[in-house]
C-alpha positions as CSV (number, residue, x, y, z in Angstrom):
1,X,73.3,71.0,75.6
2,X,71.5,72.2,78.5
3,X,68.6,74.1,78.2
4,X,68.4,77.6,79.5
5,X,66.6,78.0,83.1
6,X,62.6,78.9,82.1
7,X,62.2,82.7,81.8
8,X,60.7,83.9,85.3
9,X,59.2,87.6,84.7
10,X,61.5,90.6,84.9
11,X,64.2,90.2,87.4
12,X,66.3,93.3,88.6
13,X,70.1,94.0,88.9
14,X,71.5,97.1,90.6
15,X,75.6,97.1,90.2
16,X,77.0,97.1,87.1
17,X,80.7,96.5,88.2
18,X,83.7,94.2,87.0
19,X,81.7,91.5,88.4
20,X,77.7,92.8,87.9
21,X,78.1,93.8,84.0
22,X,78.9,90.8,83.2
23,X,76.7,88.4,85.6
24,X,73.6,90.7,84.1
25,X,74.2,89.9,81.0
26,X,74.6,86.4,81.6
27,X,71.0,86.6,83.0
28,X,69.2,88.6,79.9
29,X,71.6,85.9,77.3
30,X,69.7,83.5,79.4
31,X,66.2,84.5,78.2
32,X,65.5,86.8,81.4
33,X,64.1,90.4,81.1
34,X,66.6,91.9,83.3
35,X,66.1,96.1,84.3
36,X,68.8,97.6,85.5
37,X,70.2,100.2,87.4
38,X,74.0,102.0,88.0
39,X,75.1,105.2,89.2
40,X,76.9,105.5,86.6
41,X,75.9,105.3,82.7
42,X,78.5,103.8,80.8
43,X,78.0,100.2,82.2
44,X,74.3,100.7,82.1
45,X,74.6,101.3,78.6
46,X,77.1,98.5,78.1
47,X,74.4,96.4,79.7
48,X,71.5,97.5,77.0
49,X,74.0,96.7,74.6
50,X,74.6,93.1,76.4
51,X,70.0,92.7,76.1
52,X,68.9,94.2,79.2
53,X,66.6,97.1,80.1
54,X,67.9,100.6,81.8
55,X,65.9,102.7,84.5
56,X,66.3,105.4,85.6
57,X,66.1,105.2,89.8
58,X,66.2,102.3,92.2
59,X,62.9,102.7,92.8
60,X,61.9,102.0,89.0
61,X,63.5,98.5,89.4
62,X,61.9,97.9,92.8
63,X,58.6,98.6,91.7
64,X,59.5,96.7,87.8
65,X,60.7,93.2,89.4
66,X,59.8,91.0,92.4
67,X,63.4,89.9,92.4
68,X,66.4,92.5,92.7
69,X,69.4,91.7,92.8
70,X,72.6,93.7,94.0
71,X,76.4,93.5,93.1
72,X,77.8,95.9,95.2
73,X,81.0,96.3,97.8
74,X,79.1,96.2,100.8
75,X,76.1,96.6,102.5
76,X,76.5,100.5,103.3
77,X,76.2,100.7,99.5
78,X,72.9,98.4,99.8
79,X,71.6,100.4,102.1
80,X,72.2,103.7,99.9
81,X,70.2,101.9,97.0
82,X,67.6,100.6,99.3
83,X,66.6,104.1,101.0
84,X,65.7,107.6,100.1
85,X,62.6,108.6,97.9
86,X,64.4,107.3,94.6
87,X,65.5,104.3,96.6
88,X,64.1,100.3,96.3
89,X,61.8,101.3,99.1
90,X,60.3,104.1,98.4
91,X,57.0,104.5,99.5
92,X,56.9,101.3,101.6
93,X,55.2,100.8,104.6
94,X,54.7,98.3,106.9
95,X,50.9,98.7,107.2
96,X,50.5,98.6,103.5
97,X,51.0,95.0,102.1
98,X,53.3,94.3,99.5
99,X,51.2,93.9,95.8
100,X,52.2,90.4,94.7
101,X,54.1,90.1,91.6
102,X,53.8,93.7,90.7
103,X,56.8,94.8,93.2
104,X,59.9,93.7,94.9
105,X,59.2,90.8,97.2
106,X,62.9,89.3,97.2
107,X,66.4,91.2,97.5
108,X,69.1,88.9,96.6
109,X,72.7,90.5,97.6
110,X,75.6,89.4,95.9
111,X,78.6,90.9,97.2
112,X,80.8,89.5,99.6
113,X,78.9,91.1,103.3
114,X,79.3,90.6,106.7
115,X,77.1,87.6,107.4
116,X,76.1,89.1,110.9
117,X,75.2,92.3,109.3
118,X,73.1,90.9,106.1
119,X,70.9,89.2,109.0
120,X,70.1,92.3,110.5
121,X,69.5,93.9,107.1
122,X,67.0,90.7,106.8
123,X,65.1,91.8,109.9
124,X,64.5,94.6,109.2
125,X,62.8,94.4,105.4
126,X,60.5,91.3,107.0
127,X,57.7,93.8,107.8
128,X,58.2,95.5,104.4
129,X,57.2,92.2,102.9
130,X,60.7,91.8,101.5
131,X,62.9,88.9,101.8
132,X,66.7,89.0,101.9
133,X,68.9,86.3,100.4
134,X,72.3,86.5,100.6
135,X,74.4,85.0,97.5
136,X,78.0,85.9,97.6
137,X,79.8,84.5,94.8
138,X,83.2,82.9,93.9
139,X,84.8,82.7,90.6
140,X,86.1,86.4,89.8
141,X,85.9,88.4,86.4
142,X,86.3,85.1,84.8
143,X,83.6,82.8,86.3
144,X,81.1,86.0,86.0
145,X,82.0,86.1,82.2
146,X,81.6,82.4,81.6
147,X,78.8,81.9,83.6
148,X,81.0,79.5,85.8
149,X,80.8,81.1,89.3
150,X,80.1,79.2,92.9
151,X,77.2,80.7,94.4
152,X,76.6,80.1,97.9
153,X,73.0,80.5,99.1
154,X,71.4,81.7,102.1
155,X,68.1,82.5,103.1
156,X,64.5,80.7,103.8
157,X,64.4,77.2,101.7
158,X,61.3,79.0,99.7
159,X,62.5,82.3,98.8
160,X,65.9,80.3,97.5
161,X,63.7,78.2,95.6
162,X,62.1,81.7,93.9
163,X,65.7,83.4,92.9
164,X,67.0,79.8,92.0
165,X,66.5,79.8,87.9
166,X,69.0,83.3,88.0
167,X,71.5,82.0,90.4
168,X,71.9,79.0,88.3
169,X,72.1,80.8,85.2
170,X,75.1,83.0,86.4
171,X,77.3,80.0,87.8
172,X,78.2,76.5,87.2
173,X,77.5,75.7,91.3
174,X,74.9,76.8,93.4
175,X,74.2,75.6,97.1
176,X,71.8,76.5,99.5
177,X,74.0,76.8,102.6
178,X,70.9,77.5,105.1
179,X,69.3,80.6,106.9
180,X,69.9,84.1,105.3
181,X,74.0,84.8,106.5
182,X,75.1,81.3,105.9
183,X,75.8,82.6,102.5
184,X,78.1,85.2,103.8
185,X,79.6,82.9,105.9
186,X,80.0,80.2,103.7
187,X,82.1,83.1,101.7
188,X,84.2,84.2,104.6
189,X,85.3,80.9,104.9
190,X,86.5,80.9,101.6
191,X,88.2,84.1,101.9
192,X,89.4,83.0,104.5
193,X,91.3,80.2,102.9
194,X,92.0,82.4,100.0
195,X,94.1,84.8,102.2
196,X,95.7,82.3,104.4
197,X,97.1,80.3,101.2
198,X,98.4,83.7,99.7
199,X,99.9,84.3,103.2
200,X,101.7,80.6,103.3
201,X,102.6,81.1,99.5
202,X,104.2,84.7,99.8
203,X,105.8,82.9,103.7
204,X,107.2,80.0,100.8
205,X,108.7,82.5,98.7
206,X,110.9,84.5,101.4
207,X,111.7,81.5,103.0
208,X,113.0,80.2,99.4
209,X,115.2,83.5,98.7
210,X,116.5,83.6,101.9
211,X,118.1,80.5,100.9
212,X,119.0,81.4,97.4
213,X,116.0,79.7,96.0
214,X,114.5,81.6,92.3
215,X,110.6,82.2,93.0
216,X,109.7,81.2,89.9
217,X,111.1,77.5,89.5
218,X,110.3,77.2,93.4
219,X,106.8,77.9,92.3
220,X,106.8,75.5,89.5
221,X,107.7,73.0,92.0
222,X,104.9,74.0,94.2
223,X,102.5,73.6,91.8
224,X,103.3,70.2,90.7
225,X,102.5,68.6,94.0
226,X,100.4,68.7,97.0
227,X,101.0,72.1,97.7
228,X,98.8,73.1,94.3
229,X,95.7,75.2,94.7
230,X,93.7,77.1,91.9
231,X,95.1,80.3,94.6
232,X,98.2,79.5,93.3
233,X,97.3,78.9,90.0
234,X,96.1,82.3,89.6
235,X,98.3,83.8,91.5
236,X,101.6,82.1,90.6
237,X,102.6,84.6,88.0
238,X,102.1,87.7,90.8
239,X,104.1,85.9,93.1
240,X,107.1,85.2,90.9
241,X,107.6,88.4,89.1
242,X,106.7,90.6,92.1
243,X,103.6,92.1,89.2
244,X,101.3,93.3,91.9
245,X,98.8,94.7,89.0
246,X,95.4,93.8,90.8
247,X,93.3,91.1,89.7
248,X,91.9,91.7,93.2
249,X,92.5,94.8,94.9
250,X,94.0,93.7,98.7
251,X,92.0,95.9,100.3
252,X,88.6,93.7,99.6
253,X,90.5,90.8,101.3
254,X,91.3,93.0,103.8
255,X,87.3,93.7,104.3
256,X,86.5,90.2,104.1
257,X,88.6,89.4,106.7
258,X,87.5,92.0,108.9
259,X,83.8,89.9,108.4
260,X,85.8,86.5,109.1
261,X,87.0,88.1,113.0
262,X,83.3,89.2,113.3
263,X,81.6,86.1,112.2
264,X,84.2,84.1,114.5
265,X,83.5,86.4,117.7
266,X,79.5,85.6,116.9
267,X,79.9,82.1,117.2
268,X,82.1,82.0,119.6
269,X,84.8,80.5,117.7
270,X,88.9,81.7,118.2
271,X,90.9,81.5,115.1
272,X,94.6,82.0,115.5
273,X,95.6,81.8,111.7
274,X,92.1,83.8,110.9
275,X,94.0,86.5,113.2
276,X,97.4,86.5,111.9
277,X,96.2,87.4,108.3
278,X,93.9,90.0,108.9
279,X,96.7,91.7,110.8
280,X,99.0,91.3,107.8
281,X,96.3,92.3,105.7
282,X,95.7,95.2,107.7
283,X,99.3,96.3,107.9
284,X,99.1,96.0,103.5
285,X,95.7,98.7,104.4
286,X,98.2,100.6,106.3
287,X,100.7,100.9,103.8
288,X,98.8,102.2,101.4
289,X,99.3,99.3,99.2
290,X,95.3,97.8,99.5
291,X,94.5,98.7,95.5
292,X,97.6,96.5,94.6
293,X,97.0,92.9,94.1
294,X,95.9,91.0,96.8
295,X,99.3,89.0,96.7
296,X,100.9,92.3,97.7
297,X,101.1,90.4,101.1
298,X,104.9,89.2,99.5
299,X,106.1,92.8,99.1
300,X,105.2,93.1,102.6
301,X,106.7,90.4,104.0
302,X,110.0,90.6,101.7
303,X,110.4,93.9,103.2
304,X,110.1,93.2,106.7
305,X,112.5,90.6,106.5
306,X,115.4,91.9,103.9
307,X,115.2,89.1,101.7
308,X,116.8,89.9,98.5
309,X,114.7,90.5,95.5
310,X,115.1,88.7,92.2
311,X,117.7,90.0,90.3
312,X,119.6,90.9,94.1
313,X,123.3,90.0,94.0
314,X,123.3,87.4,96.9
315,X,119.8,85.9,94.7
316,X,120.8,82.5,92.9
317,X,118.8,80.9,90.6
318,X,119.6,77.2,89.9
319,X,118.8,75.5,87.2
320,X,118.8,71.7,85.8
């Protein structure tokens, strides 16, 4: 068995979502004093329950932990944690030096950002004496439960080194990708691939009931070869019944997307697939349809085309 990463002092964690509640209590099962924070008080106290501490403001964690770490939406909800007089920063100022190890020295931000944004977030806490690393993760409900995520790293090789031992305690794979946004970055190109394989999978399915083709054995097929992705895999059972209950809600693809287009105007960069989804991901915005399943792209799709549903009298299944 392999040991558990040394205990490091008191390490912080604001976010105590689908994904945070669980990755915090990965940290404090891993020996960690973790003190936490949520807005609200039911998953802070499901977090006690899991072995980590509760305060009471932002600003208790900032000034209880050199390390914080967020799991939140977005960075406007980073923002809102890190300002205001109960905030991270509260009573920071550039001309007064940060206290070493007796205050928050290193931000770690976990949810999926815009990579050119989380930079500017970074340049701004520098003369606070506080670094940013960004660490979106990959992996879902699941790999935050298990402990099995894929954590991609960016930030300055030292202060990576620092929030190392609680990366690697809440996933299986961790990778310093480089500066701080080549975390982000590194995600949006996963998201990327995540939406444009739904998009080609939902296209499959269509194309396969326009010509009398059952989803589900179509699927099957799919799956078996080349064509076989862990997307599909999870997604394969959405796809084939038309169950659109979220697993992830479409309108955080939608977002993510929206960070792909920016990241690919800032490096100058034209992605014509990149495009395509995030306007079919829009339209599923549009439709009111963005807290279905992010597969929801298919219901979409099947209705801008009139292909038969399963179950539709010109839909054949075949069979061996």
């Amino acid at each position: 068995m392999i040991p558990p990463p040394p205990r490091s002092g008191t390490v912080g964690f604001i976010g105590l979502g689908a994904m945070g509640l669980p990755m915090a209590a990965r940290l404090a099962k891993a020996g960690f004093d973790v003190l936490a924070w949520n807005r609200g008080r039911a998953p802070l106290d499901a977090a006690v329950a899991a072995g980590c501490r509760a305060a009471d403001r932002p600003a208790e964690v900032a000034a209880g932990a050199r390390t914080v770490v967020t799991m939140l939406p977005d960075l406007p909800q980073v923002r809102a944690v890190l300002e205001g007089p109960d905030g991270l920063l509260a009573g920071r100022d550039p001309a007064t030096p940060v206290r070493p190890g007796q205050e928050m020295d290193t931000l770690v931000v976990m949810g999926t950002v815009s990579p050119v944004a989380v930079r500017a977030v970074a340049e701004e806490l520098r003369p606070l004496g506080v670094s940013v690393v960004d660490a979106p993760v990959s992996g879902g409900v699941t790999g935050a439960r298990d402990a099995t995520l894929s954590i991609m790293a960016g930030g300055a090789e030292d202060a990576v080194e620092r929030v190392r031992p609680y990366l690697t305690a809440m996933g299986s794979t961790m990778r310093r990708m480089g500066v701080t946004g080549a975390g982000s970055l590194a995600k949006a190109c996963n998201q990327l691939v995540v939406a444009g394989t739904l998009v080609a999978l939902a296209e499959a399915v269509v194309l396969g009931e326009g010509g009398g083709l059952d989803p589900a054995a179509l699927l099957e097929v799919l799956a078996g070869g080349l064509a076989s992705s862990e997307v599909l895999a999870q997604k394969r059972h959405h796809l084939a019944a038309g169950d659109f209950t979220p697993s992830g809600p479409a309108r955080y693809l939608h977002k993510d997307l929206g960070f792909v287009l920016d990241s690919a105007t800032d490096a100058h960069v034209e992605l014509p697939l990149s495009a395509t989804v995030a306007r079919l991901y829009a339209a599923v915005d549009d439709r009111g349809l963005g807290d279905l399943d992010n597969s929801v792209v298919l219901r979409l799709l099947r209705e801008g085309n009139g292909t038969p549903r399963p179950g539709h009298p010109h839909h054949t299944t075949t069979k061996d």
